[in-house]
C-alpha positions in Angstrom: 0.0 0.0 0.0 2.8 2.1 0.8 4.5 1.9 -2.8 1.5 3.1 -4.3 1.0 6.0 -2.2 5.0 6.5 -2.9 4.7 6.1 -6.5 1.8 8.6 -6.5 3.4 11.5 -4.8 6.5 11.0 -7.0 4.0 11.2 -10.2 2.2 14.2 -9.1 5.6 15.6 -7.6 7.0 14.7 -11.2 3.9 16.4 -12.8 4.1 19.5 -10.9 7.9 20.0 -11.5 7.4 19.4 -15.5 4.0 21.9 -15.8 6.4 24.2 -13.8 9.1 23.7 -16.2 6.9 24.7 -19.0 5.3 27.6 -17.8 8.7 29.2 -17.2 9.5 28.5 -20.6 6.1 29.8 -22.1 6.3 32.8 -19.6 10.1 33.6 -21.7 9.2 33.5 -25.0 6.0 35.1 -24.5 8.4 37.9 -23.3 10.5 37.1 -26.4 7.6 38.3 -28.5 7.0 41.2 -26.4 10.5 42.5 -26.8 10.2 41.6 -30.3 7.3 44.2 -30.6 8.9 46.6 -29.0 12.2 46.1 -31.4 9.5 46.8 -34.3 8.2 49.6 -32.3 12.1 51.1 -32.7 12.0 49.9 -36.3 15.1 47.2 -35.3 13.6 44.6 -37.5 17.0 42.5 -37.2 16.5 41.9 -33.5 13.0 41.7 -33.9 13.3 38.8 -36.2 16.0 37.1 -33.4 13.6 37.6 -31.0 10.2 35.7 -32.8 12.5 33.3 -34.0 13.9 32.4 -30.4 10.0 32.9 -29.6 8.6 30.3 -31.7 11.5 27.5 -31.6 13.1 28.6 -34.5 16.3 27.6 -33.3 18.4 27.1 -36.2 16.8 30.2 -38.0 17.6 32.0 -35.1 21.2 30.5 -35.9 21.4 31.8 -39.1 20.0 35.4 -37.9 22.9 35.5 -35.4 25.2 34.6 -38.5 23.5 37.2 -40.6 24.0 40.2 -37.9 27.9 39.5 -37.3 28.7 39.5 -41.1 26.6 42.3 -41.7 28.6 44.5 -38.7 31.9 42.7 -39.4 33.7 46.2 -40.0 34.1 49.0 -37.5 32.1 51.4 -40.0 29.3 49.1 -40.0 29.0 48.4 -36.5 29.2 51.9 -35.5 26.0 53.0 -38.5 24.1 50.3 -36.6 25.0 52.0 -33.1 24.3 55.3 -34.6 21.2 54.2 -36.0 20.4 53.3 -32.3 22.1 56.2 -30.7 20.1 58.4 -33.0 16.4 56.8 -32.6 17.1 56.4 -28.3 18.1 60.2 -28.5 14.6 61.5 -30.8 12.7 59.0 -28.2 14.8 60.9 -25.4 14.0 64.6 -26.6 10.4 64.4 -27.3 9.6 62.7 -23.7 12.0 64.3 -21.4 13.2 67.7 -21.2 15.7 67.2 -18.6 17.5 64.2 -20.3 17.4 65.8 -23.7 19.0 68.9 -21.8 21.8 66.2 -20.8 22.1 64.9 -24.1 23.0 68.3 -25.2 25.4 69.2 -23.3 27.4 66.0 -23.6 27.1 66.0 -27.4 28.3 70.1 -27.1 31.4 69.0 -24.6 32.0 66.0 -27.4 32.5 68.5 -30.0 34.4 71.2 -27.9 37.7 68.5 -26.9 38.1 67.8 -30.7 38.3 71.4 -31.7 40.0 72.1 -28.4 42.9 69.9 -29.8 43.7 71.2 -32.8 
């Protein structure tokens, strides 16, 4: 009698620990996709399309996204237009909804330009 009840409590336990399991991972990509909206939102379709692929299961597509990203910003000038690109859309977002930071952003990007004309 007490085997059964034993092999019961391990089935449920075992039940319990795998419906857990799942939930985390549905809980992830669900956040996947939301990220992957917000990418869109910032008109980053490369991440975007990491982020449903990774979403979805799309493992080796995601693979071959990864690939895709590091050739494209193999060179120094390519990596920094995608970082301007982002610098530039996180600094429009910044202006129009927060005086105070855009304020900040100025006067960095003034004190940026003042060293290189300082030094010549």
């Amino acid at each position: 009698m007490w085997q059964y009840a034993i092999l019961g409590a391990i089935a449920l336990a075992g039940t319990l620990v795998g419906l857990w399991l799942y939930n985390r991972r549905e809980k992830r990509r669900k956040h996947a996709l939301e990220i992957a909206n917000l990418m869109r939102d910032w008109e980053l379709s490369w991440f975007a399309g990491a982020y449903e692929m990774y979403a979805v299961g799309d493992y080796s597509g995601l693979v071959h996204k990864i690939k895709e990203v590091v050739q494209a910003v193999r060179s120094d000038e390519a990596m920094v237009a995608k970082l301007l690109d982002v610098t530039r859309k996180v600094c429009t977002h910044v202006a129009s909804n927060d005086a105070t930071k855009a304020a900040e952003l100025i006067a960095i990007l003034r004190a940026g330009n003042a060293k290189p004309s300082a030094a010549t």
